[in-house]
DSSP file (Angstrom, degrees, kcal/mol; ACC not computed):
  #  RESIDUE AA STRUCTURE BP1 BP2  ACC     N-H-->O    O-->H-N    N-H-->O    O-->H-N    TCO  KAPPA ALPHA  PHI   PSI    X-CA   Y-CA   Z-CA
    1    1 A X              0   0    0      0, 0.0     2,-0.6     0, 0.0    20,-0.2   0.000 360.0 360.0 360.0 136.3  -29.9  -13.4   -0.7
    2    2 A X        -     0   0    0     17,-0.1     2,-0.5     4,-0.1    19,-0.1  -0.712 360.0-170.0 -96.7 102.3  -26.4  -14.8   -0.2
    3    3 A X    >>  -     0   0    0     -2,-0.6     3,-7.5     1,-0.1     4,-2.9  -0.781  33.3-102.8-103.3 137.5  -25.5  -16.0    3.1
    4    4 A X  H 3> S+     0   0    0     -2,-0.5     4,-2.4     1,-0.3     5,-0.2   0.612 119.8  47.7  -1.7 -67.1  -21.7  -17.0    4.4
    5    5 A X  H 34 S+     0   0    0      2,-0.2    -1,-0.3     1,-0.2     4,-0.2   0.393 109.5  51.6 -55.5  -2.5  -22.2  -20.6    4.2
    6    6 A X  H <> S+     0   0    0     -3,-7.5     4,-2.1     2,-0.1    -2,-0.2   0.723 112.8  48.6-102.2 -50.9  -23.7  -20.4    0.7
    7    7 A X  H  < S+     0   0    0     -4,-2.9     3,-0.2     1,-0.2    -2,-0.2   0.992 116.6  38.1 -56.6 -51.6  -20.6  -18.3   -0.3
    8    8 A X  T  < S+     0   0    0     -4,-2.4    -1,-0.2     1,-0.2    -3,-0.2   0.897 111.6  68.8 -62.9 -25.8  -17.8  -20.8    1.3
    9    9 A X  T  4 S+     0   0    0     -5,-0.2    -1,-0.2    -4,-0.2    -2,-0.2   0.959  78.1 115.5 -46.6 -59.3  -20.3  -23.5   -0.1
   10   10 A X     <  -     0   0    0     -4,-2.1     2,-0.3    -3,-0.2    -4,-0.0   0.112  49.6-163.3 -48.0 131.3  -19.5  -22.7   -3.5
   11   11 A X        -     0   0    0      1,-0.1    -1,-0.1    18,-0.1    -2,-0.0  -0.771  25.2-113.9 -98.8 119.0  -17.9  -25.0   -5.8
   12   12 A X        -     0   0    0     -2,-0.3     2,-0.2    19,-0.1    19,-0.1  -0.217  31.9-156.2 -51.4 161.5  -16.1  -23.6   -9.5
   13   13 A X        -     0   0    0      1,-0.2    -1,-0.1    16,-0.1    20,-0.1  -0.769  32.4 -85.7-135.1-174.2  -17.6  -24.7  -12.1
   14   14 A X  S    S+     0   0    0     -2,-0.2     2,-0.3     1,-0.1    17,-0.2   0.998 117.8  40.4 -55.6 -43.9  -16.3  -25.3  -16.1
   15   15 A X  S    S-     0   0    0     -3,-0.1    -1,-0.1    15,-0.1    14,-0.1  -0.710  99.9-100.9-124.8 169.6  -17.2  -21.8  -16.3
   16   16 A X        -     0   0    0     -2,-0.3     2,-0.4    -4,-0.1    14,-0.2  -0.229  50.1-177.3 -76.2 152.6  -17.1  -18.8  -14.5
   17   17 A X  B     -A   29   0A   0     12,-3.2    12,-1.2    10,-0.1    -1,-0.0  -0.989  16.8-125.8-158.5 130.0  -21.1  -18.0  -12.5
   18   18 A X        -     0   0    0     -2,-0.4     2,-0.3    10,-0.2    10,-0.2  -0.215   9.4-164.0 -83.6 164.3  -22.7  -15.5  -10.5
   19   19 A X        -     0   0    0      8,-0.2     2,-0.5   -17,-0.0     8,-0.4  -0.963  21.0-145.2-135.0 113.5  -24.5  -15.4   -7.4
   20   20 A X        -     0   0    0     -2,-0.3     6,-0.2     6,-0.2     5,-0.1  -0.630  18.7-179.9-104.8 135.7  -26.7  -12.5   -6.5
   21   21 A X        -     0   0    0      4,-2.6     2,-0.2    -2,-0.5     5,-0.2   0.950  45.5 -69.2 -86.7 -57.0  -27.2  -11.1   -3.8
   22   22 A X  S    S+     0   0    0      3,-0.4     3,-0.1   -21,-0.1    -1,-0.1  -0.424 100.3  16.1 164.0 126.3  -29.8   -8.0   -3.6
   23   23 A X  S    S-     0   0    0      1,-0.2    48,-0.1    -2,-0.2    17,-0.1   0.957 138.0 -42.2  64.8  56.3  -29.5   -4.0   -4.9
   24   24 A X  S    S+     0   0    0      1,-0.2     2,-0.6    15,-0.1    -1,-0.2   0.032 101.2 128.4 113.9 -32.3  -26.7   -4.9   -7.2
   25   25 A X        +     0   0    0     14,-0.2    -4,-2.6    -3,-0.1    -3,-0.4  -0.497  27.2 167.9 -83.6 106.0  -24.1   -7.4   -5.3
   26   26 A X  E     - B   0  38A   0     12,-3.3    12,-0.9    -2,-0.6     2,-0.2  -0.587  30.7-122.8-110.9-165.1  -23.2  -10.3   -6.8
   27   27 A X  E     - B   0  37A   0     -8,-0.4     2,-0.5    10,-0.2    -8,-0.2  -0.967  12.7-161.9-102.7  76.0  -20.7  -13.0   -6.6
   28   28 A X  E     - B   0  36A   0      8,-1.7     8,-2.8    -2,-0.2     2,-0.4  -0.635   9.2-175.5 -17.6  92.9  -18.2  -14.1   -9.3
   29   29 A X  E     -AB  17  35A   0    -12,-1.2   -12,-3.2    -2,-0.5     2,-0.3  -0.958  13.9-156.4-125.2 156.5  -17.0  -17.4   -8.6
   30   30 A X    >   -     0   0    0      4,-0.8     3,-2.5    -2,-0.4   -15,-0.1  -0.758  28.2-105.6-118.0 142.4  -14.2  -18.5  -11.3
   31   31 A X  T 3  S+     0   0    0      1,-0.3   -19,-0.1    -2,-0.3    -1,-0.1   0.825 122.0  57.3 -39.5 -37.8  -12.8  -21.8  -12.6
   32   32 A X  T 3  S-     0   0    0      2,-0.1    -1,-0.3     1,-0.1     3,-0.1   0.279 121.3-110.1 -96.5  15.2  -10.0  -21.2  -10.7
   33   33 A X    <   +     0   0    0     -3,-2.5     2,-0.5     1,-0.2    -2,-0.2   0.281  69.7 139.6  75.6  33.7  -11.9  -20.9   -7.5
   34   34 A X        -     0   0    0     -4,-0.0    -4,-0.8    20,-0.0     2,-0.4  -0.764  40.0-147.0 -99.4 133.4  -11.4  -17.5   -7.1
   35   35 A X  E     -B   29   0A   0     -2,-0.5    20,-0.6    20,-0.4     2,-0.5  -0.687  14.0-176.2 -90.6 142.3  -14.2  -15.3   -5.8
   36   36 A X  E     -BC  28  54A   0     -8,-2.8    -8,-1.7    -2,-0.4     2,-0.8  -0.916  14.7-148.7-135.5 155.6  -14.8  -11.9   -6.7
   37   37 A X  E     +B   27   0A   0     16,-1.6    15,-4.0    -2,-0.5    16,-0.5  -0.820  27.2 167.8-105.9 132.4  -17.6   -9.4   -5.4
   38   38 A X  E     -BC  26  51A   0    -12,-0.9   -12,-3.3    -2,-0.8     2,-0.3  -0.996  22.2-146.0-140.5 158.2  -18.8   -6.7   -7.9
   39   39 A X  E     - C   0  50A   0     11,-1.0    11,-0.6    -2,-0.4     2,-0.4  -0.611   9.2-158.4 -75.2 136.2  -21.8   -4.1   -8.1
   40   40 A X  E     + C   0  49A   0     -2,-0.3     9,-0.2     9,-0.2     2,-0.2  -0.939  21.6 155.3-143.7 156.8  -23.6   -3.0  -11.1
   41   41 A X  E     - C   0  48A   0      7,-1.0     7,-5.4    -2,-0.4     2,-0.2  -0.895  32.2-118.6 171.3 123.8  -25.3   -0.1  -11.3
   42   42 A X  E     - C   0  47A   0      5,-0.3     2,-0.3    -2,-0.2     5,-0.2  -0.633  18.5-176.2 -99.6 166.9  -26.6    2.5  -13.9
   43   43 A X  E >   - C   0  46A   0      3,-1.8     3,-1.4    -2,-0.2    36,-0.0  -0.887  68.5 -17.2-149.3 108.6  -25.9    5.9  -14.2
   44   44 A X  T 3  S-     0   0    0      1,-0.4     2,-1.5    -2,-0.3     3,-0.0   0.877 126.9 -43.6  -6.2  93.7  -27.4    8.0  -16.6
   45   45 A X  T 3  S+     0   0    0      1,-0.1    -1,-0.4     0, 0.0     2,-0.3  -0.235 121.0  89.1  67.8 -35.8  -28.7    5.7  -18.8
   46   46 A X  E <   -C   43   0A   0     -2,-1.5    -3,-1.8    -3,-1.4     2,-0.5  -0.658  66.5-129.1 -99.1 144.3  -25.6    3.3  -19.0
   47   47 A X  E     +C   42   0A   0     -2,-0.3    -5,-0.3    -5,-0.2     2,-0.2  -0.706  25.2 176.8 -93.6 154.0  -24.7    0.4  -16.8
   48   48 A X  E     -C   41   0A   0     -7,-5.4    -7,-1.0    -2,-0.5     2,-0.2  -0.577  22.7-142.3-121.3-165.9  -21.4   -0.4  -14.9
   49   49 A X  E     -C   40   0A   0     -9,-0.2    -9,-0.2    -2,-0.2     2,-0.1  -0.866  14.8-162.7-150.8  94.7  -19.7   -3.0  -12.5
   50   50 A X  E     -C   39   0A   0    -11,-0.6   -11,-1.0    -2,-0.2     2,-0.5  -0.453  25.7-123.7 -78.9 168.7  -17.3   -1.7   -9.7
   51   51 A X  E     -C   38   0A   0    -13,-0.2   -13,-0.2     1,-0.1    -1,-0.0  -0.895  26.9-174.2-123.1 145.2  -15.3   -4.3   -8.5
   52   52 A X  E     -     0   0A   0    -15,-4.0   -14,-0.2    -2,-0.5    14,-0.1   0.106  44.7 -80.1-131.9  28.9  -15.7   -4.6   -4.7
   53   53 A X  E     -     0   0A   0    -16,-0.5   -16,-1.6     2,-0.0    -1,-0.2  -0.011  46.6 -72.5 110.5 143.6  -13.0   -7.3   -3.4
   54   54 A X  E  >  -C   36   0A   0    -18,-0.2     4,-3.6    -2,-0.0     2,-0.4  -0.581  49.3 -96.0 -69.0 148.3  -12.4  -11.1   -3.1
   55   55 A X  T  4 S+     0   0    0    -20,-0.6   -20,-0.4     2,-0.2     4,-0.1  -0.990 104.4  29.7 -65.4 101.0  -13.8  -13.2   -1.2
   56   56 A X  T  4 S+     0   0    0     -2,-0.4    -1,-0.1   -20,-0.0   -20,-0.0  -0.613 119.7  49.7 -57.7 -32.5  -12.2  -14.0    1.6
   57   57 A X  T  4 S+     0   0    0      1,-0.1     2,-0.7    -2,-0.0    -2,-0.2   0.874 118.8  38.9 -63.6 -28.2  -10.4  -10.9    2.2
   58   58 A X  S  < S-     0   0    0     -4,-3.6     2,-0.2     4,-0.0    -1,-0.1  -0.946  89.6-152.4-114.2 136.6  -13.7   -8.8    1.8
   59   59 A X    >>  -     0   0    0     -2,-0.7     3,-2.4    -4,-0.1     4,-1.9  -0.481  31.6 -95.2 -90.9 169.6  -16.7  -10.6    3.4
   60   60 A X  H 3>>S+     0   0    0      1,-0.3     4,-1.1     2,-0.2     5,-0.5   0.787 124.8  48.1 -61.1 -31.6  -20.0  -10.6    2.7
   61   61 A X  H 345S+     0   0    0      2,-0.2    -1,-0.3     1,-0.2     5,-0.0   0.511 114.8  50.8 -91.4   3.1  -20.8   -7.9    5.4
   62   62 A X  H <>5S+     0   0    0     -3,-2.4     4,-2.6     3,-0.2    -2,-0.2   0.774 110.5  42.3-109.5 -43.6  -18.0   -6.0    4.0
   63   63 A X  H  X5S+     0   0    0     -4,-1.9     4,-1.4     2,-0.2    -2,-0.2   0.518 115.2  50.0 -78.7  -3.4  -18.9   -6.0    0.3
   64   64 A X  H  X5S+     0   0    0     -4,-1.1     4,-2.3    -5,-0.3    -3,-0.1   0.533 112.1  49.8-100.6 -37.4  -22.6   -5.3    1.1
   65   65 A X  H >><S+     0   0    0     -5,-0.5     4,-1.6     2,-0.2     3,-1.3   0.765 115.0  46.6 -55.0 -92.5  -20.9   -2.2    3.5
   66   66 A X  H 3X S+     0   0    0     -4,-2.6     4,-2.8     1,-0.3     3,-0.4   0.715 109.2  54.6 -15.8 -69.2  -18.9   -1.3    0.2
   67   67 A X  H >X S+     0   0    0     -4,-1.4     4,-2.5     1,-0.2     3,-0.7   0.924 104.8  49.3 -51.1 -53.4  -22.0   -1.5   -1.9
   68   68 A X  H <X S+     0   0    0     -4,-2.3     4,-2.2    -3,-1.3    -1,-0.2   0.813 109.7  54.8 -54.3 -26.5  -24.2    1.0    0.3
   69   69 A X  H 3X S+     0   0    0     -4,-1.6     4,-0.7    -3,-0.4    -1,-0.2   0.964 113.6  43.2 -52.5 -46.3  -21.1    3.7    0.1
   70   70 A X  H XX S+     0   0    0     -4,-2.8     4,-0.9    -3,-0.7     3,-0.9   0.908 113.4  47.5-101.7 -47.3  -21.4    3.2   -3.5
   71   71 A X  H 3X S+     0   0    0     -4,-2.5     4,-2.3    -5,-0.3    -1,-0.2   0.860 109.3  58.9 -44.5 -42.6  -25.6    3.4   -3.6
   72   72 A X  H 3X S+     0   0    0     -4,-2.2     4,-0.9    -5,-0.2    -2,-0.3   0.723 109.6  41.7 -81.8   2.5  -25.2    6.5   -1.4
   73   73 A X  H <<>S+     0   0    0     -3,-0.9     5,-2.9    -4,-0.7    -1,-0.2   0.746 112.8  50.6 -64.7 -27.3  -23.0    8.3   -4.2
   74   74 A X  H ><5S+     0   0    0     -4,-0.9     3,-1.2     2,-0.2    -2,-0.2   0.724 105.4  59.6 -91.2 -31.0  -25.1    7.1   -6.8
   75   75 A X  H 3<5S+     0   0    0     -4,-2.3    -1,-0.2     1,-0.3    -2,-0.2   0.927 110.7  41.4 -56.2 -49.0  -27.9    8.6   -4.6
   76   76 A X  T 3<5S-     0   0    0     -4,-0.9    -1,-0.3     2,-0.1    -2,-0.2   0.267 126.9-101.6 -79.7   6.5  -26.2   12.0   -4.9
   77   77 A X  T < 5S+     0   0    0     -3,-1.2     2,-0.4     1,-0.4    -3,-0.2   0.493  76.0 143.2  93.6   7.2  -25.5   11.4   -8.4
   78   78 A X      < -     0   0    0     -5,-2.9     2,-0.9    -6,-0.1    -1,-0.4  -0.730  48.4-138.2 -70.7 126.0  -21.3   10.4   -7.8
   79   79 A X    >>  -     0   0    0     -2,-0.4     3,-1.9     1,-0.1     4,-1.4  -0.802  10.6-150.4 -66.2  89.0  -20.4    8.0   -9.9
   80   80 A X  H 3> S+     0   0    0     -2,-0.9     4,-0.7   -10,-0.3     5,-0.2   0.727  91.4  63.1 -50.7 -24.9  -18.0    5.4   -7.6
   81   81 A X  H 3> S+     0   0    0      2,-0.2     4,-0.8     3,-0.1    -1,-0.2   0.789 110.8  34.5 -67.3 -25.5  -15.9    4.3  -10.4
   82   82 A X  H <> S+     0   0    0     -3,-1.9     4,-0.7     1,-0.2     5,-0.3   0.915 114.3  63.6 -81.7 -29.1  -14.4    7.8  -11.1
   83   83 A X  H  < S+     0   0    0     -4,-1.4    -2,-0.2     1,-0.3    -3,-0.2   0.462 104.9  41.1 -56.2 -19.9  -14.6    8.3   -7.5
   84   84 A X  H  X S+     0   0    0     -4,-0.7     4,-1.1     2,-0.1    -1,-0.3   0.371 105.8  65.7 -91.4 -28.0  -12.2    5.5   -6.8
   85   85 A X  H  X S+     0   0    0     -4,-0.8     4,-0.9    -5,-0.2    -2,-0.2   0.592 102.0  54.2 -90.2  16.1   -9.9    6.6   -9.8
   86   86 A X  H  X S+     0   0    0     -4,-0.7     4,-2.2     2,-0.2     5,-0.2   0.737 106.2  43.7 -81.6 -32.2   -9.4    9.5   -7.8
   87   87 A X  H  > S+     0   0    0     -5,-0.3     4,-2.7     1,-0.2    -2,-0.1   0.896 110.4  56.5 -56.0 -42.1   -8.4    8.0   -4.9
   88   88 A X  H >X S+     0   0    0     -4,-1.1     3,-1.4     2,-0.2     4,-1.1   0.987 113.7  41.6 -75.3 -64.6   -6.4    6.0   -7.2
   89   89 A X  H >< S+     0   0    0     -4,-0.9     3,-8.1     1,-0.3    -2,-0.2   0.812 109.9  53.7  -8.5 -92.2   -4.7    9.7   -8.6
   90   90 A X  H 3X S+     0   0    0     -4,-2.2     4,-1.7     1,-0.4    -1,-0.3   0.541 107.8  56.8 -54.9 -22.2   -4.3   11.4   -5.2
   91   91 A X  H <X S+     0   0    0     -4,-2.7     4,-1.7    -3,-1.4    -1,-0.4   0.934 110.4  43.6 -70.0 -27.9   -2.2    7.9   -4.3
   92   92 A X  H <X S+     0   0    0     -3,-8.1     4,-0.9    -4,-1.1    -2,-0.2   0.486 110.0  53.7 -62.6 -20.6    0.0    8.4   -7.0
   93   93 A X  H  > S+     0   0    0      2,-0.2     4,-3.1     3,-0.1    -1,-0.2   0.816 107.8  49.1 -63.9 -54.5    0.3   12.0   -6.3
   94   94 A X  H  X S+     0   0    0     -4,-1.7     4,-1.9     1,-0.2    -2,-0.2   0.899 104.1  59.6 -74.6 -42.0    1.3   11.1   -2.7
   95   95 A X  H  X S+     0   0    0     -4,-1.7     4,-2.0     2,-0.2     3,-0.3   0.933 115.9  42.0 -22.9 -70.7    4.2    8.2   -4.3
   96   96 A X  H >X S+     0   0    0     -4,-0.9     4,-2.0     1,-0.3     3,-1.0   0.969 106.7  59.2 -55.3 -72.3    5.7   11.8   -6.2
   97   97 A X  H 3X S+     0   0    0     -4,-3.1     4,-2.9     1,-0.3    -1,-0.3   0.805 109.1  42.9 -11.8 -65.6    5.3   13.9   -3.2
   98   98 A X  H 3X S+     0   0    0     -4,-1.9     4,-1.3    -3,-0.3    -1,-0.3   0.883 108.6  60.1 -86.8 -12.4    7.7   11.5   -1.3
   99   99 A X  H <X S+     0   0    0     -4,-2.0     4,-2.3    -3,-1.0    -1,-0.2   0.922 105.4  48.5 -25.1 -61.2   10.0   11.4   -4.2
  100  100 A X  H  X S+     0   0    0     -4,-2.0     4,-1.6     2,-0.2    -2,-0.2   0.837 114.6  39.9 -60.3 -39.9   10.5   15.0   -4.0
  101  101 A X  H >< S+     0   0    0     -4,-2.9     3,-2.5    -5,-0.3     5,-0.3   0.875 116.2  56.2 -82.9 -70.0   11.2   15.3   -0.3
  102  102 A X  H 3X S+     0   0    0     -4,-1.3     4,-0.8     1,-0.2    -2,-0.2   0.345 113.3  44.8  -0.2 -94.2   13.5   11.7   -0.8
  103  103 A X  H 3X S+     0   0    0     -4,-2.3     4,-2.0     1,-0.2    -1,-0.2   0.428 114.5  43.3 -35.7 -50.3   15.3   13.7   -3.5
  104  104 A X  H <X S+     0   0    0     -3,-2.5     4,-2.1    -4,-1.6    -1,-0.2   0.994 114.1  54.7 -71.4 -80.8   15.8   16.9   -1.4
  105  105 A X  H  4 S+     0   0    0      1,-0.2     4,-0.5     2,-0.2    -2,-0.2   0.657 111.1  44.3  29.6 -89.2   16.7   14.7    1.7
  106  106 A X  H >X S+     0   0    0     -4,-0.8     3,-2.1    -5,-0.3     4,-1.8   0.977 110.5  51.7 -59.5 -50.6   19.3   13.1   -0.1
  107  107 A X  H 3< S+     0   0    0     -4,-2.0     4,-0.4     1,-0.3    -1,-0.2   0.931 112.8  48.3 -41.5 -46.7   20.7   16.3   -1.8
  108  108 A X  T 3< S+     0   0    0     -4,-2.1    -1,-0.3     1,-0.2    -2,-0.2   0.793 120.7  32.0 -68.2 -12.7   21.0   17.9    1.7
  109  109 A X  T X4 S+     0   0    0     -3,-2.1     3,-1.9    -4,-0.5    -2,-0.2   0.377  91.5  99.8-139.5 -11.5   22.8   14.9    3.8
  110  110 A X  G >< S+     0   0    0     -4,-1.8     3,-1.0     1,-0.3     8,-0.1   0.748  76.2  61.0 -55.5 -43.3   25.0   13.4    0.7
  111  111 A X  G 3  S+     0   0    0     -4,-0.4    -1,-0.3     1,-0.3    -2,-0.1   0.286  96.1  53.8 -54.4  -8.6   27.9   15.0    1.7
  112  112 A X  G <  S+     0   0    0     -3,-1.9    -1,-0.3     2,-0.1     2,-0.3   0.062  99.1  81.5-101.8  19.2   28.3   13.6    4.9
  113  113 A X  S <  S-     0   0    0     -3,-1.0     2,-0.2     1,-0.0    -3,-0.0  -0.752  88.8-103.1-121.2 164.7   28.1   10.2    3.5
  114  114 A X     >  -     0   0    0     -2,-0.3     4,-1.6     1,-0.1     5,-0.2  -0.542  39.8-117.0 -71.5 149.0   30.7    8.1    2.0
  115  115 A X  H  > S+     0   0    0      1,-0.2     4,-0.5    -2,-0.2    -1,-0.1   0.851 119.2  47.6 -64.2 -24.2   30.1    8.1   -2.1
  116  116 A X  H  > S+     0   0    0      2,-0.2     4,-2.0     1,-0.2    -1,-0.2   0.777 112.7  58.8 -82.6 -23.6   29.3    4.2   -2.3
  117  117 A X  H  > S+     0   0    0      1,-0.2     4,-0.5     2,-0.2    -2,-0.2   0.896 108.0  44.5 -39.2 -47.7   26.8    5.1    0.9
  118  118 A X  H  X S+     0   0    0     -4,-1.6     4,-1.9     2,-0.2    -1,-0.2   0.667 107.7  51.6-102.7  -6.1   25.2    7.2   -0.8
  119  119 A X  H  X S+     0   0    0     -4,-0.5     4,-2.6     1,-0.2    -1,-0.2   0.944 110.9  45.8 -63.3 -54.0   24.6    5.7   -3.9
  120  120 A X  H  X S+     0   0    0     -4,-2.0     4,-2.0     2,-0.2    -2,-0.2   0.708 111.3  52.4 -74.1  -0.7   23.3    2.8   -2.8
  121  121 A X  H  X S+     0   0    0     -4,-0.5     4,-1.8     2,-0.2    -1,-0.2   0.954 112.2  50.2 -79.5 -53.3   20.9    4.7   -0.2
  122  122 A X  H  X S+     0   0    0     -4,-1.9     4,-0.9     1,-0.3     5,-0.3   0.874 109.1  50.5 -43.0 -67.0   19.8    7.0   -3.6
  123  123 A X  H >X S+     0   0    0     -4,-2.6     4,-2.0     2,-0.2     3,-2.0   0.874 112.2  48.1 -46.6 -59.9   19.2    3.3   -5.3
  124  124 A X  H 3X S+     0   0    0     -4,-2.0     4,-3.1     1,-0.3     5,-0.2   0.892 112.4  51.4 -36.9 -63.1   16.8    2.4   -1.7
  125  125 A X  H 3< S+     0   0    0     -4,-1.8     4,-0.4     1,-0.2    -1,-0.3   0.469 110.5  40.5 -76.4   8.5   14.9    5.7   -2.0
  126  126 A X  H <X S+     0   0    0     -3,-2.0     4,-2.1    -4,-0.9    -1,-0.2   0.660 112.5  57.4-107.0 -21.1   13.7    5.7   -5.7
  127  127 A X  H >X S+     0   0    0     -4,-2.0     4,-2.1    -5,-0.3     3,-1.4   0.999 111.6  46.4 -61.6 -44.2   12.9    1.8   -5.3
  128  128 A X  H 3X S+     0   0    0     -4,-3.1     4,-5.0     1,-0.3    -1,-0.2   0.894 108.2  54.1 -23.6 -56.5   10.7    3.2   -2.5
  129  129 A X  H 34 S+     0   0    0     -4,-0.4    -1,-0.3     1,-0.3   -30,-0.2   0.838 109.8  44.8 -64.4 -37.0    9.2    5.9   -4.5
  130  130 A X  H << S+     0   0    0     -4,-2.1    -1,-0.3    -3,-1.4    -2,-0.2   0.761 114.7  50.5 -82.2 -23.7    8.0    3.5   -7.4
  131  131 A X  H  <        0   0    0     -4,-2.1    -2,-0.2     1,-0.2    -1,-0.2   0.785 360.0 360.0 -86.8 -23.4    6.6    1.0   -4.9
  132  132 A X     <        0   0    0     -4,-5.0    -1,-0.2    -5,-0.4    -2,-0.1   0.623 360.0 360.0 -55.9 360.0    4.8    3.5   -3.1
């Protein structure tokens, strides 16, 4: 079992090498001294690996949190990897969404604007829209 100090402990090596921790959670740590936390897990008859954050930004108590979401899905028979490329959708959904109102927005209020105003505002809101 993988405690804090063990994790910060860790050293890269030539190549990249796990560290496990317990019901699925390991450690990645990478030549390039980047850590990464992942899961594995089967699912009817195949295994996977969800990816559950770097280290530092997700901490041990945080990827072990992540992993038990993801055990109680698997408990009810959810897979968490489609279940997070839904999420992943319904953000991409919500990016179009504000396209459309942008778009309407602009259309209603363009006419009160000067024409180089309103170009460059139209330029602002579709970079918005792609970065959303």
């Amino acid at each position: 079992m993988l405690t804090a100090a063990t994790i910060k402990a860790a050293k890269p090596k030539e190549k990249p090498y796990k560290m496990h921790d317990r019901n699925g959670l390991f450690l990645i740590v990478r030549p390039n001294s980047k850590k990464w936390w992942r899961f594995r897990y089967k699912l009817g008859g195949n295994t996977k690996e969800l990816s559950m954050g770097t280290f530092p930004d997700t901490s041990l108590r945080q990827a072990r949190f992540n992993r038990d979401e993801a055990r109680i899905m698997l408990g009810k028979g959810i897979d968490p990897s489609i279940t997070r490329k839904a999420l992943r959708k319904e953000t991409t959904d919500a990016s179009e969404t504000f396209a459309v109102i942008a778009k309407e927005w602009h259309t209603r209020f363009k006419d009160k604007w000067s024409p180089g105003h309103a170009k460059r505002l139209w330029r602002t809101l579709e970079k918005d829209a792609r970065e959303t």
